[in-house]
N, CA and C atoms as an extended XYZ file, in Angstrom:
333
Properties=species:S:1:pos:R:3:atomname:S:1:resname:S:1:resid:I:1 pbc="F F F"
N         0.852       -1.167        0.000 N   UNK     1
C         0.000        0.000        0.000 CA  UNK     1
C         0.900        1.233        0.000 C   UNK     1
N         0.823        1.958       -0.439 N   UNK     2
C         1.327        3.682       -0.819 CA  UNK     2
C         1.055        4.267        0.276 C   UNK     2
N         1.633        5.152        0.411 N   UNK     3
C         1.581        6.172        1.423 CA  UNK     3
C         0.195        6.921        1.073 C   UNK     3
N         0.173        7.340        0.023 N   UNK     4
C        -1.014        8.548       -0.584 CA  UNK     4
C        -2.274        7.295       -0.305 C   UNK     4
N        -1.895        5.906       -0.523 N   UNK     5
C        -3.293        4.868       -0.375 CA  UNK     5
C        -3.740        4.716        1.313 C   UNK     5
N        -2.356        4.800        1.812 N   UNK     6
C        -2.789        4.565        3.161 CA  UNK     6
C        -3.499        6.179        3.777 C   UNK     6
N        -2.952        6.747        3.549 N   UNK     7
C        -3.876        8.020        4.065 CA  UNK     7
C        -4.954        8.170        3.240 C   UNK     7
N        -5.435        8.042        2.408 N   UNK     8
C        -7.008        7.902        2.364 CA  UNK     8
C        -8.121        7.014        3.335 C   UNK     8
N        -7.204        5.483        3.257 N   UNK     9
C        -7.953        4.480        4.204 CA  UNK     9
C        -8.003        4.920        5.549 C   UNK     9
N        -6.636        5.455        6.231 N   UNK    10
C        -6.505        6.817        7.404 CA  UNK    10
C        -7.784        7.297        7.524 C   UNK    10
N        -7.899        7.926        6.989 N   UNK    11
C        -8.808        9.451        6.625 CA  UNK    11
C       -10.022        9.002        6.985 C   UNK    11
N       -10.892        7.659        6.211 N   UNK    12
C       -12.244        7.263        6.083 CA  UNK    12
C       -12.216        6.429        7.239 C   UNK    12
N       -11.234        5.919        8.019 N   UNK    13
C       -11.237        4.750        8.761 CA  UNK    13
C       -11.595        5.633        9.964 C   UNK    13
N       -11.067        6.717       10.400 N   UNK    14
C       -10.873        7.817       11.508 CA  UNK    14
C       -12.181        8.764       11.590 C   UNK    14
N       -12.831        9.063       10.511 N   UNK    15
C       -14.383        9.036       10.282 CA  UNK    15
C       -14.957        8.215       10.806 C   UNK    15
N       -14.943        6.905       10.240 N   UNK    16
C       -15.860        5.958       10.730 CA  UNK    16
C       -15.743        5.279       12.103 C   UNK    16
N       -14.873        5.488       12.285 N   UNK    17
C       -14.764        5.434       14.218 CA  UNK    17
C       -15.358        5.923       14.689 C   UNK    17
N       -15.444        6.957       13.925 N   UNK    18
C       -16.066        8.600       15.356 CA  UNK    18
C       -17.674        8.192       15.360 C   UNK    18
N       -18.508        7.265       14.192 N   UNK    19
C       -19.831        6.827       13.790 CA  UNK    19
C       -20.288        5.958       15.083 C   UNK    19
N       -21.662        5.949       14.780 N   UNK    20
C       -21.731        4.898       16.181 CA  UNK    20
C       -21.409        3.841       15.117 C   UNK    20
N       -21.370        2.044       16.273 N   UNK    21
C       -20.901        1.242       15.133 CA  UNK    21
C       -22.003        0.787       14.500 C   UNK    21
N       -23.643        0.696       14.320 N   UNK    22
C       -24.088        0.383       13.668 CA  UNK    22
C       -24.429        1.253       12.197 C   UNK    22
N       -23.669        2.328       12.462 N   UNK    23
C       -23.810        3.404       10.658 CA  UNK    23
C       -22.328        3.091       10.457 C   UNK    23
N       -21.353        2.602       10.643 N   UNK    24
C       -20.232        2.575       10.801 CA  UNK    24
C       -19.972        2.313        9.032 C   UNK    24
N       -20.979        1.038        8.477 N   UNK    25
C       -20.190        0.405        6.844 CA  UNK    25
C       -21.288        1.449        6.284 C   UNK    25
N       -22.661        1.881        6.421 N   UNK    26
C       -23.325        2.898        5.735 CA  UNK    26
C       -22.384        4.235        5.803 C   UNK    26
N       -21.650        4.224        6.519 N   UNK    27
C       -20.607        6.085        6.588 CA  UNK    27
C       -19.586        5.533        5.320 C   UNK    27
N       -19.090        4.542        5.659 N   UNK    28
C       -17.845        4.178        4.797 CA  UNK    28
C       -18.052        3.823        3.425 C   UNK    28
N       -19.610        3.602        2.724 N   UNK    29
C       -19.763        3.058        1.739 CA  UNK    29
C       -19.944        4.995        1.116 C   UNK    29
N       -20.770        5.824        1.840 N   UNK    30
C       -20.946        6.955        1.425 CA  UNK    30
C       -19.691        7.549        0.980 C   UNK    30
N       -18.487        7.577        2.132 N   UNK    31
C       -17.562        7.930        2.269 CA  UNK    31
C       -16.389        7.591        0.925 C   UNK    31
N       -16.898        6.433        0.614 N   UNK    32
C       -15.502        5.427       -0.397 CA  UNK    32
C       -16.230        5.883       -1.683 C   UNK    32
N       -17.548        6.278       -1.968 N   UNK    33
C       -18.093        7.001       -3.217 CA  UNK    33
C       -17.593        6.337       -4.253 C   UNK    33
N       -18.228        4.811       -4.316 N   UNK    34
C       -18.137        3.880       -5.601 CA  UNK    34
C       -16.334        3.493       -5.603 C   UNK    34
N       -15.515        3.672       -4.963 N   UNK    35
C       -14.080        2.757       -4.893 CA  UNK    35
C       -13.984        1.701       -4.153 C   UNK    35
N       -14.478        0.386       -4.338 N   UNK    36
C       -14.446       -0.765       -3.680 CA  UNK    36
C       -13.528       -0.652       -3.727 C   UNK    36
N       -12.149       -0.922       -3.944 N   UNK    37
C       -11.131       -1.597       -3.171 CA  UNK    37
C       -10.988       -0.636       -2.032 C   UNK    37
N       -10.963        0.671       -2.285 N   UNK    38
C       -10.907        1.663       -1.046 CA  UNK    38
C       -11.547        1.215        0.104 C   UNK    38
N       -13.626        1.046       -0.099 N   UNK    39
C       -14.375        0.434        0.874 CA  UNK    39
C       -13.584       -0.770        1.520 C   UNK    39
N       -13.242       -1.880        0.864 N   UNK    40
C       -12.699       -3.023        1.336 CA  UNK    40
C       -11.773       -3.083        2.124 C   UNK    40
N       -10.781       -2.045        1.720 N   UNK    41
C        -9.347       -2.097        2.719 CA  UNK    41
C       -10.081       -1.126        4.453 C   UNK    41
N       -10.701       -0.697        3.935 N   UNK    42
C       -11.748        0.652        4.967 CA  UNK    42
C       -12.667       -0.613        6.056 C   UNK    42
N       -13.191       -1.289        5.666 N   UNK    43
C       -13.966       -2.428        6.517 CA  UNK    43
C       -12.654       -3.535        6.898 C   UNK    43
N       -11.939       -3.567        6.047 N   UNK    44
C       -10.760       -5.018        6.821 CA  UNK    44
C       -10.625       -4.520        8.200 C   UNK    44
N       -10.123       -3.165        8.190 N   UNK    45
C        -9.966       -2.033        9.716 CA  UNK    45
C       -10.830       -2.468       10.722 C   UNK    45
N       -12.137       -2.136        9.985 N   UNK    46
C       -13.120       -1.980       10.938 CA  UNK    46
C       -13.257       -3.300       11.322 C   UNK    46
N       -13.382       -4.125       10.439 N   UNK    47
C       -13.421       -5.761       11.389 CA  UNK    47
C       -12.623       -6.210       12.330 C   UNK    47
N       -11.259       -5.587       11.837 N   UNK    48
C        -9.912       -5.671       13.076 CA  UNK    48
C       -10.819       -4.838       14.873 C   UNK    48
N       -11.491       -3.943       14.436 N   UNK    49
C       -11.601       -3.051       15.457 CA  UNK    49
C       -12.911       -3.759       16.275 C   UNK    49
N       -13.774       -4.223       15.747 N   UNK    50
C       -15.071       -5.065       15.907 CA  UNK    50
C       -14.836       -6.050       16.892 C   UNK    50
N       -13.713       -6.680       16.539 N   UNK    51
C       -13.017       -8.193       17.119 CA  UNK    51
C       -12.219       -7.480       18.089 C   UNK    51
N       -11.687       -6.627       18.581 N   UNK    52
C       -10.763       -6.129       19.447 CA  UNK    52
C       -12.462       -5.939       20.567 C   UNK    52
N       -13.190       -4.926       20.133 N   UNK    53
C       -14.023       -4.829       20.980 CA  UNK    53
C       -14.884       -6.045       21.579 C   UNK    53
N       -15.012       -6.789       21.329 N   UNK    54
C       -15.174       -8.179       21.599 CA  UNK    54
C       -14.390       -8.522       22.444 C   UNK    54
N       -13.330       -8.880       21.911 N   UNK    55
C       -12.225       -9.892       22.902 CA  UNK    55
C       -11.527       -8.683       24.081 C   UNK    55
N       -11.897       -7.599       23.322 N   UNK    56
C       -11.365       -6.770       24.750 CA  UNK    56
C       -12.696       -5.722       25.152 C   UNK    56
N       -12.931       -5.809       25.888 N   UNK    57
C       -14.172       -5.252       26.104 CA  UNK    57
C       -13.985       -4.195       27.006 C   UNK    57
N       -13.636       -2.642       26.583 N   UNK    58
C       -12.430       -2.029       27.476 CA  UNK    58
C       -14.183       -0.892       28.215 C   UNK    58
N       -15.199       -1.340       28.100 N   UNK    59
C       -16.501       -0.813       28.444 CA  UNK    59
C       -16.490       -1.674       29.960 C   UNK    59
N       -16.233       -2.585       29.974 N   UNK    60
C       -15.982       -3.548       31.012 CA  UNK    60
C       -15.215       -2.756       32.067 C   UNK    60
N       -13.874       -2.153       31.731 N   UNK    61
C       -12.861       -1.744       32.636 CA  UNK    61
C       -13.682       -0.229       33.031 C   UNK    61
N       -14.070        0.180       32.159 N   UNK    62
C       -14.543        1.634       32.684 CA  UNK    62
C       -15.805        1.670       33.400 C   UNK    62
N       -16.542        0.992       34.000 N   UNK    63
C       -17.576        0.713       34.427 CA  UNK    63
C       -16.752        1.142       35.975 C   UNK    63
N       -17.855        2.698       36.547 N   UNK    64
C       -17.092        2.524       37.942 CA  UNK    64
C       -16.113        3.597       37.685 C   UNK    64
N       -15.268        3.903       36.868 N   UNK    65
C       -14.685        4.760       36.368 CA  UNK    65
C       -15.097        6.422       37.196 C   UNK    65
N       -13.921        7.239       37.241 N   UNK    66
C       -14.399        8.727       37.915 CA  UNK    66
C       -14.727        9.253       36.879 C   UNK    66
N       -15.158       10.161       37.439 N   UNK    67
C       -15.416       11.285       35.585 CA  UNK    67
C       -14.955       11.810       35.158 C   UNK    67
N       -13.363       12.060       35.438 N   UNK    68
C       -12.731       12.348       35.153 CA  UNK    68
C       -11.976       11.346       33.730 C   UNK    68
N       -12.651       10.329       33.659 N   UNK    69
C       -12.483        9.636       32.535 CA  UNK    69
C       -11.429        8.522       32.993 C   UNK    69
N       -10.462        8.854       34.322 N   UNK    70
C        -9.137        8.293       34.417 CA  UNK    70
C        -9.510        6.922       35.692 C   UNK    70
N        -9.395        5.730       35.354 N   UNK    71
C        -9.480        4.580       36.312 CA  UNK    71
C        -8.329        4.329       36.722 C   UNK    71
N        -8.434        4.118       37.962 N   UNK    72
C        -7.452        3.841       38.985 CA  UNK    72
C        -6.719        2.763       38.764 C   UNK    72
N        -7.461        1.803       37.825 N   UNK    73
C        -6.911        0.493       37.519 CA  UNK    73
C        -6.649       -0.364       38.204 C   UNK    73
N        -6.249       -1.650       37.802 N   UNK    74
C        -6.745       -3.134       39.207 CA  UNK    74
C        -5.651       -2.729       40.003 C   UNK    74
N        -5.430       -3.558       40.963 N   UNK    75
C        -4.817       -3.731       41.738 CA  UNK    75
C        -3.456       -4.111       41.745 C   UNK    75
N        -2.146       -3.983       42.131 N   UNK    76
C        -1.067       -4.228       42.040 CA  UNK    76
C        -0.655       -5.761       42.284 C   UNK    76
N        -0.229       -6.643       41.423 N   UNK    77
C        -0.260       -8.172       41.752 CA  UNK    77
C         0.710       -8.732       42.713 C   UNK    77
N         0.156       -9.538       43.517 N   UNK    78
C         1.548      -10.471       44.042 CA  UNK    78
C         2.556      -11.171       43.329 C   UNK    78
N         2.056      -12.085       42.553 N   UNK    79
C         2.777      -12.937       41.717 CA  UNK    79
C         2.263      -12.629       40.245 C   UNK    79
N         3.132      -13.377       39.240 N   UNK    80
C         2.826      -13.194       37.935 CA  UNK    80
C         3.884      -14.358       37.390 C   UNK    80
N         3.079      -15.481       37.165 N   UNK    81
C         3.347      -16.826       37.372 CA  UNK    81
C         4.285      -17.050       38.667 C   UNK    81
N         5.721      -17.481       37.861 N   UNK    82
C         6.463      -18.272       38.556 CA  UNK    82
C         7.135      -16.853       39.794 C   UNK    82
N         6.884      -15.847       39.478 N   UNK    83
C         7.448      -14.812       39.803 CA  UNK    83
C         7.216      -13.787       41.096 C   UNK    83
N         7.825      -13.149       42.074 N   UNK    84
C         6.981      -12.905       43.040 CA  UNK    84
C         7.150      -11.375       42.939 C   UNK    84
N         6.497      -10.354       42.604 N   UNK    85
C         6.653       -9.085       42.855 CA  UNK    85
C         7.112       -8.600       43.811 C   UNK    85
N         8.329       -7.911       43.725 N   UNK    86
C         8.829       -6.761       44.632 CA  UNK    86
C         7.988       -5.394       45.127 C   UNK    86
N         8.188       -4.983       44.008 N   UNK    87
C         7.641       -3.686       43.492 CA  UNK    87
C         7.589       -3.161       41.796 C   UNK    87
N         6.313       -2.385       42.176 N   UNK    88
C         6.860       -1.511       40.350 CA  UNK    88
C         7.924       -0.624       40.555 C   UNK    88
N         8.389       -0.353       39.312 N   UNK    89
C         9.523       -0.011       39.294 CA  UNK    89
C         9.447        1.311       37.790 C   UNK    89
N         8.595        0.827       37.025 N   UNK    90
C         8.143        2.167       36.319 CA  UNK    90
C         6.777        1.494       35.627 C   UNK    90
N         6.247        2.964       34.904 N   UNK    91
C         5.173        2.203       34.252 CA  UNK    91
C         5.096        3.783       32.773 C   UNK    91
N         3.591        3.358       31.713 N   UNK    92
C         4.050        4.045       30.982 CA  UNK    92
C         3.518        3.625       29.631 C   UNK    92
N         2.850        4.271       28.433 N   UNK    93
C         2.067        3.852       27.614 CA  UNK    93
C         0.671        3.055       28.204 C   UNK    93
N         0.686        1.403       27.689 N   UNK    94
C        -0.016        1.026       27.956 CA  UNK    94
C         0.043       -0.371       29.047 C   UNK    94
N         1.218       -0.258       30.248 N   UNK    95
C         2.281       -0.991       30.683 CA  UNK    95
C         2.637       -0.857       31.924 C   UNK    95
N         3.417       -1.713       32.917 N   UNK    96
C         3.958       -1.256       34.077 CA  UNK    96
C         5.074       -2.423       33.975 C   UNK    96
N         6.225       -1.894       34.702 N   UNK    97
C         7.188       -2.979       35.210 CA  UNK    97
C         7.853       -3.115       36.148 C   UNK    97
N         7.620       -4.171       36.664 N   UNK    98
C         7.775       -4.556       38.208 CA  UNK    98
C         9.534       -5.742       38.183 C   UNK    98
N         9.739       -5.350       39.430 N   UNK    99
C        10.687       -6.097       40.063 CA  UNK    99
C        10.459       -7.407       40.425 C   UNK    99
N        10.904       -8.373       40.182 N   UNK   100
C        10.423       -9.600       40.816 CA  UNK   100
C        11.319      -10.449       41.178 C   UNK   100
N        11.556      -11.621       41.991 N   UNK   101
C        12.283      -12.666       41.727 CA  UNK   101
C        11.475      -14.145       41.164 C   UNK   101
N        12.244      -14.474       41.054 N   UNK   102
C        11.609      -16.376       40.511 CA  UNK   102
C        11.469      -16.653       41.718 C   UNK   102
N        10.509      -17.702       41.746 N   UNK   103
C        10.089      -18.403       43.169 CA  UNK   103
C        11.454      -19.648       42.821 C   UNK   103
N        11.787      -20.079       43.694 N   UNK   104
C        12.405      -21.490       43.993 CA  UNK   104
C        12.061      -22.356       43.418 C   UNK   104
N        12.652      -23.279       42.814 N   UNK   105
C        12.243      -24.348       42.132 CA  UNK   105
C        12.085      -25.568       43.402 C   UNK   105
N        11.271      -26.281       43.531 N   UNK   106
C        11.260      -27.457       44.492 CA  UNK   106
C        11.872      -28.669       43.479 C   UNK   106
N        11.977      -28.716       42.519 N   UNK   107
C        12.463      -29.815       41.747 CA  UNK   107
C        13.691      -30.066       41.788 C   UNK   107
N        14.382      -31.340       41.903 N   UNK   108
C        15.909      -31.324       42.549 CA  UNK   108
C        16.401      -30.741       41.232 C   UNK   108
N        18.056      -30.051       41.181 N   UNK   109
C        19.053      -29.842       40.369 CA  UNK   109
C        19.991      -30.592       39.978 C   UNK   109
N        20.134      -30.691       38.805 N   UNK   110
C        21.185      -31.309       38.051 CA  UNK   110
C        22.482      -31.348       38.354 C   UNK   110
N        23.826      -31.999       39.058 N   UNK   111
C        24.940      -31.083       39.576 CA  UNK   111
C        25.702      -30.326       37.989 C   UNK   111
């Protein structure tokens, strides 16, 4: 895809977000004005985005939320598998990173 191709699909894809999602392919069909392949690459997006909202259901996390828009977010973990949290140590984007050690293995060692 081209640069000049990808900022069109940009352009209509960033529109049709802002739609609720049930006008979402009626905005984009208006929008793509008879260029199917345009429409097509314009809905691949939106199906990517469809399936994200699904499997991540980020309406879920904000439930409870201040109004300030900003959630406090879960709780700081003990473990994370084999691993036992220290502390965080920074955090940042969409991320945090913590200190940990490995728990002990109970399984004998090899000499």
């Amino acid at each position: 895809m081209t640069d000049q191709r990808w900022q069109q699909v940009r352009a209509v894809l960033e529109d049709a977000l802002e739609q609720e999602p049930s006008a979402r392919l009626a905005f984009v069909e208006r929008a793509c004005a008879g260029d199917s392949q345009l429409q097509r690459e314009v809905e691949q997006y939106l199906d990517c985005e469809d399936l994200a909202d699904r499997a991540l259901p980020v309406s879920k996390w904000m439930r409870g939320a201040p109004e300030s828009g900003v959630s406090e977010g879960p709780s700081e973990p003990e473990r994370i598998g084999i691993y036992r949290i220290l502390r965080r140590i920074g955090e940042g984007g969409m991320g945090a990173v913590y200190l940990a050690e490995r728990k002990a293995s109970t399984a004998s060692r090899l000499p």
